[in-house]
C-alpha positions in Angstrom: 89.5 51.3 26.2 88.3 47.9 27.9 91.1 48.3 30.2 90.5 51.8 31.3 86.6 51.5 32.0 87.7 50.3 35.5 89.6 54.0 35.9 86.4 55.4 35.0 84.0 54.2 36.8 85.8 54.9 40.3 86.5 58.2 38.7 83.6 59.8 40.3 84.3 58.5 43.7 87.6 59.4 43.9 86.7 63.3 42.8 83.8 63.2 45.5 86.7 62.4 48.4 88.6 65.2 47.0 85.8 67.6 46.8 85.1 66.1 50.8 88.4 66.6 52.2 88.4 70.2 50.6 84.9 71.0 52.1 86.3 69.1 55.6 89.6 71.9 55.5 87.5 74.4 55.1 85.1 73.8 57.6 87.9 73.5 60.2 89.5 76.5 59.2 86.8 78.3 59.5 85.9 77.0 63.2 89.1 77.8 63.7 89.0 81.3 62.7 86.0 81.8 64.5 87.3 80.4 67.6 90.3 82.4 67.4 88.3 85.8 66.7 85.5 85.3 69.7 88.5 84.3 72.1 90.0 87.8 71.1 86.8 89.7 71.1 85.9 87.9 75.0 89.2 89.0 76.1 88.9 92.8 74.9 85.3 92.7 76.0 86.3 91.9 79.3 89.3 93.7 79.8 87.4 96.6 78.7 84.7 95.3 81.1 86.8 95.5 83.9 88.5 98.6 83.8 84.8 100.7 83.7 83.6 98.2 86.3 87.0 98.9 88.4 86.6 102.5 88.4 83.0 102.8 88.8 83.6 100.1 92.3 81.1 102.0 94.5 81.5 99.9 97.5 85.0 98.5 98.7 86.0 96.6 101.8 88.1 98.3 104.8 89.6 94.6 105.3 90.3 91.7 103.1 91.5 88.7 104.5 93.7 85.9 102.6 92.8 82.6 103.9 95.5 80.4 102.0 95.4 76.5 101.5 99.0 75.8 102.8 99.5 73.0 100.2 98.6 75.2 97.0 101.3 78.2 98.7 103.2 79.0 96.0 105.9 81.7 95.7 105.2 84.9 98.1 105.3 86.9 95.1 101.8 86.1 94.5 100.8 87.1 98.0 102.3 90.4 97.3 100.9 90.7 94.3 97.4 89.7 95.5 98.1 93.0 98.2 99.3 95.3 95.6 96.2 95.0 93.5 94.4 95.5 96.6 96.0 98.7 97.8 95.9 100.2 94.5 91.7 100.4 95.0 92.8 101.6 98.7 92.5 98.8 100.8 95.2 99.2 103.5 94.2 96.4 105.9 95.2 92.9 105.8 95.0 89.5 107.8 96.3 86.4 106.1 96.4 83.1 107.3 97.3 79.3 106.5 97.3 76.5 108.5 101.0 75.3 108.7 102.0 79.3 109.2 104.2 79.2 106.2 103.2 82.9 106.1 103.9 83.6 109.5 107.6 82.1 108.5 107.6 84.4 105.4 105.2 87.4 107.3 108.5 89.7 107.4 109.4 89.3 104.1 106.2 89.8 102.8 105.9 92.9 105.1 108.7 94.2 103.3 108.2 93.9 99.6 105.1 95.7 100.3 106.7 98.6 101.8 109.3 98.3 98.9 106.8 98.2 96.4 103.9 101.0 97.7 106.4 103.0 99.1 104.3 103.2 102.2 105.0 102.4 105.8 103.8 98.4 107.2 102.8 97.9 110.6 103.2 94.1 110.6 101.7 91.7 113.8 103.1 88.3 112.7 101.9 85.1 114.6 101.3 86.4 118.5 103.6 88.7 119.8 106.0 90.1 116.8 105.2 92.8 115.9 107.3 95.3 113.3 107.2 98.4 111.3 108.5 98.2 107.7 109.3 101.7 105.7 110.7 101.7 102.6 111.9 98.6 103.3 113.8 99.1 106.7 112.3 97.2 109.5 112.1 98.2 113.5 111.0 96.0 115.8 108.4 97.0 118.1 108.2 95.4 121.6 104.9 94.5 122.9 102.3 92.3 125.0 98.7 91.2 124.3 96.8 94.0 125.4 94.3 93.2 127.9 90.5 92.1 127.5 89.1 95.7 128.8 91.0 97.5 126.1 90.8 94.9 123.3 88.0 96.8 122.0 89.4 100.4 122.3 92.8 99.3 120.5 90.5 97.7 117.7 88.8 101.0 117.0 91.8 102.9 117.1 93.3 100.7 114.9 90.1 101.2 112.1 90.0 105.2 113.1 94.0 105.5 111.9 94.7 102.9 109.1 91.3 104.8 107.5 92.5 108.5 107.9 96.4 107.7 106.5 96.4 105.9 103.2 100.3 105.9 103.6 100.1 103.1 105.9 99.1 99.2 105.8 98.1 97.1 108.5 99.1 93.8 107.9 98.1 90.5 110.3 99.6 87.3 109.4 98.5 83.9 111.4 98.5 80.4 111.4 96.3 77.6 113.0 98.9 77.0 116.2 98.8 81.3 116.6 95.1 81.4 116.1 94.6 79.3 119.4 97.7 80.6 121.2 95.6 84.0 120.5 92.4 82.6 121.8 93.8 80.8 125.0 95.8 83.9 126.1 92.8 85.4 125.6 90.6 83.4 128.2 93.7 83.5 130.5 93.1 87.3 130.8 89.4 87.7 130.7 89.4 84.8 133.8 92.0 86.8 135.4 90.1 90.2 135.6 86.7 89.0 136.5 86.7 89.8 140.4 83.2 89.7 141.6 80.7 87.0 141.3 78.5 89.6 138.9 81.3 90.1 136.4 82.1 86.2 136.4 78.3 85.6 134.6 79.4 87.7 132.0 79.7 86.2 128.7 83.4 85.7 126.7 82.5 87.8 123.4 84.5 86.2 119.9 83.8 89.4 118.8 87.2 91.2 119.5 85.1 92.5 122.6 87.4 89.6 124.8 90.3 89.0 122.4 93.3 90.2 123.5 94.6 91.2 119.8 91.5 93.8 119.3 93.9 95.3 117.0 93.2 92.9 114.4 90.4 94.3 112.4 88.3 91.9 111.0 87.6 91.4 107.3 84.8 92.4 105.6 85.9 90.2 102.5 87.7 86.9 102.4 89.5 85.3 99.5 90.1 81.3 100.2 92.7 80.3 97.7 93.2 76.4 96.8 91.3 74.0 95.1 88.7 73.7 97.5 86.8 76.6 99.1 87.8 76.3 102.9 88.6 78.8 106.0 89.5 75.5 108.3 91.5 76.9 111.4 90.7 80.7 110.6 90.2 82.7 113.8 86.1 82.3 114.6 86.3 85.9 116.1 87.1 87.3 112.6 84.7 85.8 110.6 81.8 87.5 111.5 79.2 88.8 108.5 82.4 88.7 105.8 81.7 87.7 102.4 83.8 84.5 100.8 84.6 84.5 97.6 87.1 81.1 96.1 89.8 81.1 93.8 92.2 78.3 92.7 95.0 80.3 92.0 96.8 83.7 92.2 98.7 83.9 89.4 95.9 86.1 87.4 95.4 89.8 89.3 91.9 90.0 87.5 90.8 86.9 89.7 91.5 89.9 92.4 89.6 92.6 90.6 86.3 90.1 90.4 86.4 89.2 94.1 86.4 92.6 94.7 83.5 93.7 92.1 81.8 90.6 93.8 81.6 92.0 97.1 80.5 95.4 95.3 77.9 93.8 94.0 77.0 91.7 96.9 73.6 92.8 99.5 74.6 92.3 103.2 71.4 92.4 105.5 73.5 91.5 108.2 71.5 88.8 109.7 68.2 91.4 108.9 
């Protein structure tokens, strides 16, 4: 018995770090458990969330522009996805841009898909002067010049008055840094060329598509900078104007879509009021 009293007297010990580790499993299993279950019950919740919030979208923007970091450009898949989403709330108008134009290099693919994929007809302006028209996947190439600066503004309004009334066509704008300013010095070419008289030469150069000899580009009312920092560096001045910015890192997830667009839903423009 003398030799077993040492046995017995860490007895005790020895059942309290099993009765420990038990109680430690436990615990973690349980955290784990309830991790697992408010994970689940998050995603439902917001899934469900965003389907009644997605058909109850009261406001909606005519244009949303894409203003892509050209280093986080991934596969154009996700561009086309990041349209489809939009054109299934009925957005039909489109300008995207990056600074290196590796979307103007991809502009008539992406053009395409789109057309492939809504089944709808894409009026594409891609860089400065290329402009086509994709349907069903076919493309035509339409031949034309920058319009000049007296019917910049007329051409824009046009533009809004029949991409609104046909919902089987998309307008789609794709430029770069280098087309941007090509754009913008083209532009001051033709507004110096028609001022005649000494009255008209006071006149101001308007960045509000009132001078620009692409007027057909409507601007965007919503902007969606994708990369890891928020950024429009190099996106055309004249179509900023009183759009609302919204970041995301990636495109990979269409619900980042659906929140930029319930964002500008829920946003208040006073429009400088």
């Amino acid at each position: 018995m003398a030799a077993g009293a040492p046995g017995l007297r860490h007895s005790p010990r020895a059942f309290c770090d099993i009765v420990l580790s038990w109680l430690l499993w436990v615990s973690h299993l349980l955290i784990g458990i309830f991790l697992f279950v408010r994970e689940v019950f998050s995603w439902v919740s917001e899934a469900v969330g965003e389907a009644a919030e997605t058909c109850s979208l009261r406001k909606l923007p005519n244009t949303v522009g894409l203003c892509v970091d050209s280093e986080d450009l991934g596969d154009l898949a996700d561009i086309v996805r990041v349209l489809e989403v939009c054109a299934s709330h009925g957005i039909r108008n489109f300008v995207l841009f990056d600074m290196e134009g590796k979307l103007v290099r991809g502009g008539r693919s992406i053009a395409r898909q789109v057309s492939r994929t809504q089944k709808a007809t894409v009026n594409s302006r891609v860089g400065t002067n290329d402009q086509f028209t994709h349907t069903s996947g076919k493309e035509c190439r339409v031949d034309t010049r920058c319009s000049s600066s007296s019917s910049s503004t007329s051409d824009r309004k046009k533009a809004e008055k029949r991409h609104a009334g046909d919902m089987n066509e998309v307008s789609l704008s794709i430029l770069c840094a280098k087309s941007a300013q090509h754009i913008l010095c083209q532009s001051l070419r033709d507004y110096c060329r028609t001022q005649k008289s000494q009255q008209q030469r006071n006149n101001d150069f308007n960045l509000d598509n009132t001078h620009i000899c692409k007027g057909d580009i409507i601007p965007p009312e919503l902007i969606i900078c994708v990369g890891k920092q928020m950024s429009v560096a190099g996106f055309p001045a004249w179509l900023l104007g009183s759009a609302e910015f919204v970041h995301m890192s990636s495109m990979k997830d269409p619900r980042r879509i659906v929140r930029a667009l319930r964002t500008y839903d829920r946003s208040i423009q006073r429009n400088g009021k």
